[in-house]
N, C-alpha and C positions, 0 to 999 in steps of 0.2 A: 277609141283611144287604145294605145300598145297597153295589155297588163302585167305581160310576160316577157322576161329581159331574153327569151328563144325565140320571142317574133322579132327583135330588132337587130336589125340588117344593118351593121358594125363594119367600117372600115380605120384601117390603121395609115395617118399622113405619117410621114417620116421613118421609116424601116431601119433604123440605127437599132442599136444596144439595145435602148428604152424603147422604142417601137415593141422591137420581140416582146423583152420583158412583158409588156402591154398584152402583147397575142397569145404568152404562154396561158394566162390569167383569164383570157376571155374564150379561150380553148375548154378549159376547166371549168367555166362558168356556164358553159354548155349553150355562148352567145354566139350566135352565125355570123364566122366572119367572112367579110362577099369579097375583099380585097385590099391590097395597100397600095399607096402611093411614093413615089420618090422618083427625084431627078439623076440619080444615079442607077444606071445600068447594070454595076454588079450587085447592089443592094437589094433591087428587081428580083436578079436572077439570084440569088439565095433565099430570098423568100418566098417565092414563088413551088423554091425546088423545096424545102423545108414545111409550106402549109399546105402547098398545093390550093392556092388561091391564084384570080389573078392579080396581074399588076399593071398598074399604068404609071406614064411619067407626068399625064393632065390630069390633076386632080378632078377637075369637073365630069371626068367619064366616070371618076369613081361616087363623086355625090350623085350619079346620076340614077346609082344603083345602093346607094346608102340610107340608111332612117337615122344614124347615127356617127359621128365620126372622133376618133383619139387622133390628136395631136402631138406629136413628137420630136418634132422641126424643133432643129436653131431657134433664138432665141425671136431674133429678128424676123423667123418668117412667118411668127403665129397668129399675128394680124391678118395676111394675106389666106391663110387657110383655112383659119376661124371666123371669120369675119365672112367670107363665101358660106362657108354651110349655113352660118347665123341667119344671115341672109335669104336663103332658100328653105329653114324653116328646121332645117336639123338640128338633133343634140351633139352638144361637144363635149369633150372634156378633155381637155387644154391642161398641158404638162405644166408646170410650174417653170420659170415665175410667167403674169399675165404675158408681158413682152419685153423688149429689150430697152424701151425708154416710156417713159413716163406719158408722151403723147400719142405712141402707138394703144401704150394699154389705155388710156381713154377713150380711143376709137373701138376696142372692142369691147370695152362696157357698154358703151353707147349701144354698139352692136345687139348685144347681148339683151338691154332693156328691150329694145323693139322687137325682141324676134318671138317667133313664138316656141321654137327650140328650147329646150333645157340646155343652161352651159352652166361648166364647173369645172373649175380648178384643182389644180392634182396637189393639194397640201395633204400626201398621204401619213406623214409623221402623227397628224388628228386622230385616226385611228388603231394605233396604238393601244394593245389593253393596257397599259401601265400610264398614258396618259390620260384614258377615259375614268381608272379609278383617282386619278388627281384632280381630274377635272368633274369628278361626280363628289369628291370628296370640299373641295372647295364653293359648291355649288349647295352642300348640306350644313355650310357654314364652322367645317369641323376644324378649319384652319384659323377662325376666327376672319379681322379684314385682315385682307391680304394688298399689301403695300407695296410691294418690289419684286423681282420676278429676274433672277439670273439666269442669261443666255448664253452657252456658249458652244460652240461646232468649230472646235481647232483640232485641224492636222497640224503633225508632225513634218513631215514630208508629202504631198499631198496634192502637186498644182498635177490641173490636167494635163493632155499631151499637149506638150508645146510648140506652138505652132498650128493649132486643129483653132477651130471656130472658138473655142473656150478662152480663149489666151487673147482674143481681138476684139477689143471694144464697139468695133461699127457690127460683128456681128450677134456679140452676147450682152454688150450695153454696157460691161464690167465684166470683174472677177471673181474672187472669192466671197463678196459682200454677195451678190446679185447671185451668185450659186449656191451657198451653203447661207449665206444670212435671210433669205428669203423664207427660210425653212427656219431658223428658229426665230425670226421677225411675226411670222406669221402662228409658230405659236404660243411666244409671248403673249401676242395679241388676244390667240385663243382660249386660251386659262384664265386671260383677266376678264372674258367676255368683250372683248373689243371695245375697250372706250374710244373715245376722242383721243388722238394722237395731237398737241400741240405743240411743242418744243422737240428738235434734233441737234445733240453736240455730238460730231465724230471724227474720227479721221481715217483716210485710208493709205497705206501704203504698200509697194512694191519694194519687196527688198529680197527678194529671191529669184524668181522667175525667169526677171532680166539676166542673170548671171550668167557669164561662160563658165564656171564652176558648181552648175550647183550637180549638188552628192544629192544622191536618192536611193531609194532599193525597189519601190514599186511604183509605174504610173502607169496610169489609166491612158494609154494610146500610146502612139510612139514619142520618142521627144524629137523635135525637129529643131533644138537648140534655142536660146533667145530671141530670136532677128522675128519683129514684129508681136514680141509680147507687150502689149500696150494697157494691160488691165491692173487693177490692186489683185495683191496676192493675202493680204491682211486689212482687218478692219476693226477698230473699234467705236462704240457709241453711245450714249446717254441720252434714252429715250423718255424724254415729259408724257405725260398724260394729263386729262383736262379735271382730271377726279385728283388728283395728285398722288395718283401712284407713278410708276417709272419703271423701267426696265436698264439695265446693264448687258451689254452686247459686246463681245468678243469671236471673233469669226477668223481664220484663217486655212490656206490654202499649204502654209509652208510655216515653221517657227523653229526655233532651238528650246524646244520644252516639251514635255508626255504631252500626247495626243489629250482633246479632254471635250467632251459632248456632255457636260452637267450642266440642269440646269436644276434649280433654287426657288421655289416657291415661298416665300416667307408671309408669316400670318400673325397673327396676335396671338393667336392661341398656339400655334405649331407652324413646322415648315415641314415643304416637302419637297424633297433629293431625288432626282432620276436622272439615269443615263439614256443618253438619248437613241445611241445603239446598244447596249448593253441589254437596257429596260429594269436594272435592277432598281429597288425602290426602298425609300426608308422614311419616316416619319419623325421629327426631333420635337419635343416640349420638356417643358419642367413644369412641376408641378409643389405645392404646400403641403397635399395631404398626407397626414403619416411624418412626415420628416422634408425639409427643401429637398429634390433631387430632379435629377435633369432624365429623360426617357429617349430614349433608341430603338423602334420598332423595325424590324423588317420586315417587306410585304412581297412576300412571291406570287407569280402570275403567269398564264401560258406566254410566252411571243406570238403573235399572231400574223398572218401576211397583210401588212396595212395596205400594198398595192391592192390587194384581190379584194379586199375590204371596204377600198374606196371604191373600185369598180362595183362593189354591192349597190354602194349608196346611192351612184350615179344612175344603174337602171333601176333601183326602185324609185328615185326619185322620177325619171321619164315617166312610169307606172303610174304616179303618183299627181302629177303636172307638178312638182314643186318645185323654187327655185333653189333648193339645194342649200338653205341656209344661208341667203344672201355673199355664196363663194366669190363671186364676181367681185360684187362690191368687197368684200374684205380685201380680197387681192391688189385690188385696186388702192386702197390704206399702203398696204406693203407696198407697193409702186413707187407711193407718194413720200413715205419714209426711207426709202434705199436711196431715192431721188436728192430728199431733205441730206442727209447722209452726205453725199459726192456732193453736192454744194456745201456743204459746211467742213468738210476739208477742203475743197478749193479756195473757199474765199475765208476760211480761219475763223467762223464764228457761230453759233448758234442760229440755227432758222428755222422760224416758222413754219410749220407744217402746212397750215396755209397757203403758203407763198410758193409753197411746193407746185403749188396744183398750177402756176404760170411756166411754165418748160425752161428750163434753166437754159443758157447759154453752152452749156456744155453737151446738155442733152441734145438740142438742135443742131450742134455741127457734127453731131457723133449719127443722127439721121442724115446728112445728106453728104456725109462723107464715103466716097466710092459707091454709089449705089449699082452699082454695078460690078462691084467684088463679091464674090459669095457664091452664088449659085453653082459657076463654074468649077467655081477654083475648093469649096467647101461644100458644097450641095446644099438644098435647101430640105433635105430629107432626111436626114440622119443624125440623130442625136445620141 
């Protein structure tokens, strides 16, 4: 068995943004990388000229020559690429979220069960020093029980380029909920220790994106105007748990208000305050002794690189044969509640978490709409 994350033979699917990001980190990590893949031709030819690796546009030339593979594709293609390695016995480690609809991600957990691969999901925000001491700190019971857990990842100004895979429901499944709620859905979940997810009240809306006016100063790609933005650019939610704690979820893309990534850990004994980019951290109680008064701790800590740190985990877990903290499965929870989510704005009422796991009506025409757009027109390579 591999013990040494130098012996495993690392290729990168999807050569976008987050591909590199991926390469510079595995560069560092001193893991051999044998090549990447992508359906795009310049994508190829800039990576190629940039690692001096090679490239192919058939993924299977490059599992052929792989022990391991990152995932970086669209949202919709990670079934298709994850699901082949899984298959042939290799390790993954698959970009967030699992996939683009609720029954793709069940097919590569399924996947994922049988294989004998390691796979794991990219919820690099877990690693985090500022959330390992909230999460060592609530775990020492220094919060007391902790009951409610505020979420929030809102831009100001913020929708992807419009117009790119991000903005189009048949290829990313959604928007700003399924981009940025994924990420603090998943680590709600992970602070409370992931209970039972029961009850979803939410709603989503698009009230930006579509606009021939919308005002911006920065975007992530080019804007290619509104014509076929079809995803939420906002989302909010009221997430049940089966213990009866809950979570409050606010997520946007676009709003008229300060940007704001806090989230809120509240306990019986204390709560604890952290920015989710920032990382700054503070502790709030009150207290009887001496006199009533109420305490304001602050707690400084390095930033740490969570990508390169999640890349740790994933090869010592290969190392290791472990399943990585049952990533799969959790993501799979997050699937079912982003899912829960868009049905419970669609049809205006509370649903079961449950009932999640039957594929919503929205979610299956959202698979077999166009299957045949994408590739070409957006590549299945580049995220």
């Amino acid at each position: 068995m591999t013990t040494d994350r130098t012996d495993v033979r690392t290729g990168i699917v999807g050569l976008g943004n987050i591909g590199q990001y991926h390469t510079e980190r595995l560069v560092e990590l001193g893991v051999p990388l044998v090549g990447g893949m992508d359906v795009s031709a310049e994508a190829r030819r800039h990576f190629t000229r940039r690692y001096d690796v090679d490239v192919y546009e058939d993924h299977h030339e490059l599992y052929d020559i792989a022990d391991a593979i990152i995932v970086t594709t669209p949202n919709k293609f990670h079934e298709e690429y994850a699901v082949d390695a899984l298959e042939r016995g290799l390790h993954v480690l698959l970009e967030k979220p699992l996939a683009h609809s609720l029954e793709s991600a069940e097919r590569i957990a399924a996947a994922a069960a049988a294989s004998e691969g390691t796979c794991m999901v990219g919820f690099n925000n877990r690693f985090s020093n500022t959330v390992q001491i909230v999460k060592n700190r609530i775990e020492q019971g220094k919060l007391g029980t902790v009951s409610h857990l505020e979420a929030n990842y809102v831009r100001r100004r913020g929708v992807p380029g419009r117009g790119s895979w991000f903005t189009r429901r048949a290829i990313a499944g959604g928007g700003a909920l399924i981009d940025l709620g994924v990420h603090a859905i998943d680590l709600a979940l992970y602070l409370l220790d992931y209970p039972e997810v029961t009850e979803v009240n939410g709603i989503t809306r698009a009230e930006f994106g579509d606009r021939e006016d919308y005002s911006y100063i920065d975007m992530w790609g080019d804007d290619a105007g509104p014509e076929g933005f079809d995803v939420d650019d906002s989302a909010s939610a009221f997430i049940r748990c089966g213990d009866g704690r809950s979570i409050s979820l606010e997520v946007a893309w676009a709003t008229n208000r300060p940007a704001n990534h806090e989230f809120v850990v509240r306990g019986t004994e204390a709560a604890a305050r952290f920015d989710l980019l920032e990382n700054d951290l503070s502790v709030h109680s009150a207290s009887g002794i001496g006199a009533d008064h109420l305490e304001d701790t602050t707690i400084q800590t390095r930033q740490n690189d969570t990508h390169s740190d999640e890349q740790e985990a994933f090869f010592d877990a290969i190392a290791s044969g472990d399943n990585v903290g049952n990533s799969v499965g959790e993501a799979l929870t997050v699937q079912r509640v982003i899912s829960a989510i868009y049905r419970s704005s669609e049809e205006g009422h509370t649903i079961r978490v449950d009932d999640s796991k039957q594929e919503s009506t929205t979610e299956s025409e959202s698979e077999s709409e166009s299957e045949s757009e994408s590739e070409s027109e957006f590549g299945s390579g580049s995220k």
